[in-house]
C-alpha positions in Angstrom: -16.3 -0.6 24.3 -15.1 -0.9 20.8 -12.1 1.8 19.8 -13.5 3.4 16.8 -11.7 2.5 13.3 -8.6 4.0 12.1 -8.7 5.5 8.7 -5.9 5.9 6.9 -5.9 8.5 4.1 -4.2 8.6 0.3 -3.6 11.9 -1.6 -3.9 11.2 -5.3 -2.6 14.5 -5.6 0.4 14.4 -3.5 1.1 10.9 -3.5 1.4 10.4 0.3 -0.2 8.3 2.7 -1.3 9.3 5.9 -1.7 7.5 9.2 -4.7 7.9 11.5 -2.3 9.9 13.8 -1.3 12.6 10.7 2.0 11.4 10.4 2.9 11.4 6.2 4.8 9.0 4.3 5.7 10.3 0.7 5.6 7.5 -1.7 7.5 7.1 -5.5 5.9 5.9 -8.5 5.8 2.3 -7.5 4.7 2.0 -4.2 1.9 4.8 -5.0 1.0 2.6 -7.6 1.0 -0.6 -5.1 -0.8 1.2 -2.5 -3.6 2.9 -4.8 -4.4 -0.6 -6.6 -4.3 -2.5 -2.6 -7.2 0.1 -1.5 -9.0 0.4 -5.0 -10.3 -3.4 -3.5 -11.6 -1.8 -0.8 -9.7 -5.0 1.5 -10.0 -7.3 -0.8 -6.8 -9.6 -1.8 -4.8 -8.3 -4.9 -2.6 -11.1 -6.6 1.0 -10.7 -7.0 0.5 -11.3 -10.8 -2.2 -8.5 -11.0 0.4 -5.8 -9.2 3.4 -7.3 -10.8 1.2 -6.4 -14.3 0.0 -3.3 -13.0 3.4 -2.1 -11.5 6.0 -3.4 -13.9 4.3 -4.6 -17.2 3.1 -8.2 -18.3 6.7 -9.1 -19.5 9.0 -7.3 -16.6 11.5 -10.0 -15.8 11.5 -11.1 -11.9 8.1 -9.0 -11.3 7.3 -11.7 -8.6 10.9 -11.0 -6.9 10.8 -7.1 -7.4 7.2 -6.7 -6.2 8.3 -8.7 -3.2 11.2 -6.2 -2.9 9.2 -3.2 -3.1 6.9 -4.4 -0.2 9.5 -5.2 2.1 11.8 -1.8 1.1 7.9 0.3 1.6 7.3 -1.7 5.0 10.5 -0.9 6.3 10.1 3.2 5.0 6.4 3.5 6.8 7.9 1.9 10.1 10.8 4.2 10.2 8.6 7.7 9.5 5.2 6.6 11.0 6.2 4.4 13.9 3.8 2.1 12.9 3.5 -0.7 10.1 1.4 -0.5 7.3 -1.9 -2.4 7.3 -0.8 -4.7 4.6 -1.7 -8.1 4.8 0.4 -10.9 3.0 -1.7 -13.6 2.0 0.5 -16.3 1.1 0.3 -18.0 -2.2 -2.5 -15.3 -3.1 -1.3 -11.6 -2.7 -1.6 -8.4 -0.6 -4.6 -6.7 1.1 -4.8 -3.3 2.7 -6.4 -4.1 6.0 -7.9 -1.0 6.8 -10.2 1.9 5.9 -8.3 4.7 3.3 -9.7 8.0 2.7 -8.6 8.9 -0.8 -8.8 12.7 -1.7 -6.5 15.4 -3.4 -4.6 16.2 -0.3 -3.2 14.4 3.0 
């Protein structure tokens, strides 16, 4: 028997992302922005340009390096308060996707 799917949820309001367990990771400006445009494509691949533009503007300096930055610093923040690691895929050469289903309401 299949285990059913775990959704993840995203308060716009609050800026926090929840795990399927209810643990809550508050998120700044950046990686709310990051994680809001990953599950706006519903699991499709975002490109590093298109959240480099998004995040940091068309002509940020180093928006490759500081996106890259940002990941790793947010991967490392949702391992130490969830316990688990974020559903975000790297595709290399391409971008990031969120891997899994996101509720996304007012509140966590």
């Amino acid at each position: 028997m299949q285990a059913p799917p775990r959704t993840w949820s995203l308060a716009l309001k609050d800026w926090v992302l929840s795990s399927p367990e209810g643990r809550s990771l508050p998120l700044t400006t950046h990686e709310f922005l990051f994680v809001q445009h990953l599950v706006q494509a519903q699991g499709q691949p975002v490109s590093k340009r298109d959240l480099s533009d998004k995040l940091f503007g068309a002509r940020a300096q180093n928006g490759s390096e500081r996106l890259n930055l940002l990941v790793t610093r947010l991967r490392k923040k949702a391992t130490e308060a969830l316990g688990e690691a974020l559903p975000i895929k790297t595709l290399h050469q391409i971008g990031y996707a969120f891997t899994v289903s996101v509720r996304v309401g007012e509140l966590a």
